[in-house]
C-alpha positions as a Markdown table, in Angstrom:
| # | Residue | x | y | z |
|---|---|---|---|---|
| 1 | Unk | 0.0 | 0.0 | 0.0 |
| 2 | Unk | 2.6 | 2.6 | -0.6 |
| 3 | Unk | 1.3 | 3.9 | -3.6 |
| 4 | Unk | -2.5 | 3.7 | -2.7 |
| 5 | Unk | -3.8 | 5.2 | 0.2 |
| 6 | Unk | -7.7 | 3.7 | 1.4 |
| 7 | Unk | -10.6 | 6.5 | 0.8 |
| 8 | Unk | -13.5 | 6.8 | 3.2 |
| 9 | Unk | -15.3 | 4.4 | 1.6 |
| 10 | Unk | -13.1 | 1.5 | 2.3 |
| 11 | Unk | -11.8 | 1.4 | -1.5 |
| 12 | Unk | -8.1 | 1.8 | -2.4 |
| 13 | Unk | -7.5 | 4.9 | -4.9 |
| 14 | Unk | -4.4 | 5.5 | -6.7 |
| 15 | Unk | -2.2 | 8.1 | -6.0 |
| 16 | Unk | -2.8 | 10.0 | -9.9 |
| 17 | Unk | -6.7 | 10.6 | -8.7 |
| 18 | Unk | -9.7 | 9.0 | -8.8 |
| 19 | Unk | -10.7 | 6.9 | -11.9 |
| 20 | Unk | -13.0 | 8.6 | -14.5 |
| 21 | Unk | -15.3 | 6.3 | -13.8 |
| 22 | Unk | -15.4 | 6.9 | -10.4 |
| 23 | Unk | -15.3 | 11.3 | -11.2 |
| 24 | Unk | -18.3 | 10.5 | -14.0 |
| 25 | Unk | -20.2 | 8.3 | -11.4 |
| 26 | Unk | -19.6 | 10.9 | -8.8 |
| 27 | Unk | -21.0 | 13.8 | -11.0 |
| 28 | Unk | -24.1 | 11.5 | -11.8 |
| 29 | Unk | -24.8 | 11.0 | -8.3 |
| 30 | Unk | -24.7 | 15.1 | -7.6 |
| 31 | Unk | -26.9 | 15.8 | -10.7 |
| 32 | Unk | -29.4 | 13.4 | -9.5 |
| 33 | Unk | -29.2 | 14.6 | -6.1 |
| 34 | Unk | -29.6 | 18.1 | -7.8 |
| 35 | Unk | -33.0 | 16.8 | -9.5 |
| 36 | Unk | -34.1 | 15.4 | -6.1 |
| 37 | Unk | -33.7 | 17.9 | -4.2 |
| 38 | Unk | -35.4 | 20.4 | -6.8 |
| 39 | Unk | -38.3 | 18.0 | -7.0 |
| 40 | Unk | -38.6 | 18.3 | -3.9 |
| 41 | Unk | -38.3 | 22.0 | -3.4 |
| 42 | Unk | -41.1 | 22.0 | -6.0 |
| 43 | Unk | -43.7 | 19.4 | -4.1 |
| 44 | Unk | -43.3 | 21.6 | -0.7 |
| 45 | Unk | -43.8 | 24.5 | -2.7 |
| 46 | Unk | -47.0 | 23.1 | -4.5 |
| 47 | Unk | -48.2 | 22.0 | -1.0 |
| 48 | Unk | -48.1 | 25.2 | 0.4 |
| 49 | Unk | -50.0 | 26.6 | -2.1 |
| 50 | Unk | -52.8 | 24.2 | -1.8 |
| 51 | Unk | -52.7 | 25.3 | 1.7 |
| 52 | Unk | -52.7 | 28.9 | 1.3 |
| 53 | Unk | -55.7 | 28.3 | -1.3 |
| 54 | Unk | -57.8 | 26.0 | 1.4 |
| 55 | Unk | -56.9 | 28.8 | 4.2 |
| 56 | Unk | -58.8 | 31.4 | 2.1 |
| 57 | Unk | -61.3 | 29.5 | 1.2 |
| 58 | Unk | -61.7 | 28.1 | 5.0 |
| 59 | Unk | -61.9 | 31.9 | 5.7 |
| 60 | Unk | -64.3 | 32.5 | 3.2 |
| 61 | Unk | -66.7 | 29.8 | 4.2 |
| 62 | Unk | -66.1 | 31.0 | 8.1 |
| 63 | Unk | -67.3 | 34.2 | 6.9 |
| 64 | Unk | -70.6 | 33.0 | 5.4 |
| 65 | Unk | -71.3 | 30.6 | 8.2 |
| 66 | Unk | -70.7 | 33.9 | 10.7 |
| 67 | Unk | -73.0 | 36.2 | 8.2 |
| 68 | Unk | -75.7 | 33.4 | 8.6 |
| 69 | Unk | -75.1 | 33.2 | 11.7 |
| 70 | Unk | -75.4 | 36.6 | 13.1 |
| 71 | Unk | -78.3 | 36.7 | 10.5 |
| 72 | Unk | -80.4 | 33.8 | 12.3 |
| 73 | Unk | -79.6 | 35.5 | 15.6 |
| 74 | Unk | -81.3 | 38.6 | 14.5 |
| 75 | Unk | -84.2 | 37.0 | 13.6 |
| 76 | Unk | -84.6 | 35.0 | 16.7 |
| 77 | Unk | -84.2 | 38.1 | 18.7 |
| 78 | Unk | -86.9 | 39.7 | 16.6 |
| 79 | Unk | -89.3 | 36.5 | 16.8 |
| 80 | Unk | -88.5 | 36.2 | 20.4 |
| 81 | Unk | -89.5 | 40.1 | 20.5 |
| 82 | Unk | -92.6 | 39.4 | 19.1 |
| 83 | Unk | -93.6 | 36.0 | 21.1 |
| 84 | Unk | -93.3 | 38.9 | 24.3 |
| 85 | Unk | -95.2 | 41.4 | 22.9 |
| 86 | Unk | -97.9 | 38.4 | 22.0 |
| 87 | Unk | -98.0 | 36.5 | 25.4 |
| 88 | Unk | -98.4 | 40.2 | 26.7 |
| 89 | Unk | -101.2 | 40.6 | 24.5 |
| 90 | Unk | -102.8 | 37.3 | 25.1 |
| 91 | Unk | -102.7 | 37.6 | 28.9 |
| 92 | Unk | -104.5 | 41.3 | 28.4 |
| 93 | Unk | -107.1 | 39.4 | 26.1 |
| 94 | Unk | -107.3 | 36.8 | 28.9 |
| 95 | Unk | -108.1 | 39.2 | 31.7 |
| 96 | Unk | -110.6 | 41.1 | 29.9 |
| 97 | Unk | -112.3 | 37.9 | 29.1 |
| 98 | Unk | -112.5 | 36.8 | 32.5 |
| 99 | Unk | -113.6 | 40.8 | 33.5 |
| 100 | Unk | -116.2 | 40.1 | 30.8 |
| 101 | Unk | -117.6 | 37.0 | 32.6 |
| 102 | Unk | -117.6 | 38.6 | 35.6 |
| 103 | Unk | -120.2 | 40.5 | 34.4 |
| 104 | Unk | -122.1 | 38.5 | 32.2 |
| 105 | Unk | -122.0 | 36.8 | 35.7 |
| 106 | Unk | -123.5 | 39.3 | 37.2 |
| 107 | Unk | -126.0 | 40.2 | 35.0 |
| 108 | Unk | -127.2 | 36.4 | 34.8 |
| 109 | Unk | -127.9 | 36.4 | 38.6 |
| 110 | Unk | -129.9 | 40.0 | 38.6 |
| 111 | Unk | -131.6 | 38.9 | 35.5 |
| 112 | Unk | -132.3 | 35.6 | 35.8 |
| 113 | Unk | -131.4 | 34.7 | 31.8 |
| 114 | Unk | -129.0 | 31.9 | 30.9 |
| 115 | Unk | -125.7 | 33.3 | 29.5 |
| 116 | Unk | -123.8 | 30.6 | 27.9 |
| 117 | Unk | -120.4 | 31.6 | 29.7 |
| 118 | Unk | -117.4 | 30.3 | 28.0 |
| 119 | Unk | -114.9 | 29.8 | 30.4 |
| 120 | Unk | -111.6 | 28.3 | 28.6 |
| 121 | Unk | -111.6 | 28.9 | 24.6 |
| 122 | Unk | -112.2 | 25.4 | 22.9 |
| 123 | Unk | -109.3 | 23.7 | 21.1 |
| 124 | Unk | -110.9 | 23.5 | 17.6 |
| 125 | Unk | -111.0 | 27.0 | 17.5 |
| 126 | Unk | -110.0 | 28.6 | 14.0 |
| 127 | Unk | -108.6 | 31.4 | 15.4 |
| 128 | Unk | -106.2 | 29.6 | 17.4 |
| 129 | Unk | -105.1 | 28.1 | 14.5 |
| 130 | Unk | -105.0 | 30.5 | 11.8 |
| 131 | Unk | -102.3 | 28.5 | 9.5 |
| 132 | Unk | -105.3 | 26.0 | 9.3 |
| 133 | Unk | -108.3 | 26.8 | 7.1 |
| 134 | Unk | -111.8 | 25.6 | 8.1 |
| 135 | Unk | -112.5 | 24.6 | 4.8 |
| 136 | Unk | -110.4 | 23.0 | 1.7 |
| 137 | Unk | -108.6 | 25.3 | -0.2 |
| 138 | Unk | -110.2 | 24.2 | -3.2 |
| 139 | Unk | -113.9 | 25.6 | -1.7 |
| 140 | Unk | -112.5 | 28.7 | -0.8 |
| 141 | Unk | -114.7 | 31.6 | -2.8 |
| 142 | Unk | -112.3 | 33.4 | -5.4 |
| 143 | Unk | -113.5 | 36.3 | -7.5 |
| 144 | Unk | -113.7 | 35.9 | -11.2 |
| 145 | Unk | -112.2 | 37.4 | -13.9 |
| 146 | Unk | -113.1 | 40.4 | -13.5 |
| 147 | Unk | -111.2 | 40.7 | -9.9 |
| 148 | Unk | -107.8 | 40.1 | -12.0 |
| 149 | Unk | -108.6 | 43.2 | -14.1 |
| 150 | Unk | -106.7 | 46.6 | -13.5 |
């Protein structure tokens, strides 16, 4: 071994250099390492631009979802506002029907005629349910022609 000295790799190279076969494979190696390296480069950088893209359209869909949002919670307050103003109403309605009563009380003892006193509204009442007509939709009275006129 006087003229060959061992290289990291465990193999013996000559004291002129390393082979050309050796320099060519060497230079191969790099290239494809190169190549490698740059396709990778390029697959991070395609995967952060998917992710940018899916951010801002996360953030775009956030903000519809918050628009609707905020949306439906106005009109629940609104509803909501309404359903108080109509129990109020309902319990006024209530306590003038029982002051009417009263009196229709009163006025059947001093006058000695039946009233037919209603005490709770009935269920099938119409008005209770005014979504609900009390006859088919196909009965209901609708003008003629001459109602579409202008």
């Amino acid at each position: 071994m006087s003229s060959s000295s061992l290289s990291p790799a465990g193999r013996t190279s000559g004291s002129d250099g390393d082979s050309a076969a050796d320099t060519h494979r060497r230079e191969k190696r790099r290239l494809s390492n190169r190549e490698s390296a740059r396709r990778s480069r390029l697959r991070k950088q395609q995967h952060l631009d998917e992710l940018v893209q899916e951010v801002a359209r996360l953030q775009a869909e956030n903000a519809r979802v918050a628009a609707r949002a905020a949306d439906i919670a106005s009109q629940y307050a609104r509803v909501e506002q309404e359903n108080t103003v109509l129990r109020a109403r309902a319990a006024e309605l209530g306590d003038r029907l029982r002051s009417v009563n009263e009196v229709l009380r009163v006025v059947e003892e001093f006058s000695g005629v039946a009233m037919d006193i209603q005490e709770e509204i009935p269920a099938d009442d119409p008005l209770l349910r005014p979504w609900q007509l009390p006859y088919p939709a196909a009965a209901m009275p609708i003008g003629g022609a001459h109602m579409l006129r202008y």
